[in-house]
N, C-alpha and C positions, 0 to 999 in steps of 0.2 A: 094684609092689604090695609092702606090707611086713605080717608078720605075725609070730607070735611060736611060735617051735617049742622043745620043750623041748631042752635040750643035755646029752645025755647025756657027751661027753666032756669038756666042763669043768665039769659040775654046775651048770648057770647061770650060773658067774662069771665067761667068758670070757676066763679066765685059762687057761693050762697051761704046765707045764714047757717050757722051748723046748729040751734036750736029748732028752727023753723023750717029750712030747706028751701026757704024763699031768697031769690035774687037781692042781694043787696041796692040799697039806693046809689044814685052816683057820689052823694055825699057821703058817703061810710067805705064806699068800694073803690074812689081816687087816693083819699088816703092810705088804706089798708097794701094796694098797690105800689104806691111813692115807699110805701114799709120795706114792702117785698124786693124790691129792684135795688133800694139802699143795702137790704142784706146780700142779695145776691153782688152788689160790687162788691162787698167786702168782703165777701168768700173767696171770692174770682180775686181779688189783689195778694189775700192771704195764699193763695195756688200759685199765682206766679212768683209771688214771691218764695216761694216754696222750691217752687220751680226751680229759677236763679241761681239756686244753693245749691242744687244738683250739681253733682261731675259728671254725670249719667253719660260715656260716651263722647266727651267735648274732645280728649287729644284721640280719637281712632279716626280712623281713616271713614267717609262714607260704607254705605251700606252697602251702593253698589260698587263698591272698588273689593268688598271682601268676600268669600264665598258663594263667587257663581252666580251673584245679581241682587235685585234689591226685593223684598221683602220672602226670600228664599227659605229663611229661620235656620242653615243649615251652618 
């Protein structure tokens, strides 16, 4: 089950000092952020790109036009 509990020790931004275990400031935890989200696009571009270059399936026919429907694995 998943649900949403308030986080008192990193203030919501599941970040903390990993020396200390204390909440980072906004000024150490907007940058370190703007870090994270640069690397994650550039994971995510290098994936589709990735992606792209697959033939995975482009000249068949959909899934549900082959073996008796669509996500059947048969």
């Amino acid at each position: 089950m998943f649900y949403e509990m308030p986080c008192d020790v990193c203030s919501g931004s599941g970040v903390v000092d990993a020396e200390t275990g204390l909440p980072l400031d906004a000024d150490k935890l907007i940058p370190a952020m703007k870090v994270a989200i640069r690397d994650l696009r550039t994971r995510n571009a290098f994936l589709r790109e990735q992606l792209s270059k697959c033939s995975c399936d482009r000249d068949r026919e959909p899934m549900s036009k082959r073996s008796g429907g669509t996500y059947r694995m048969d």
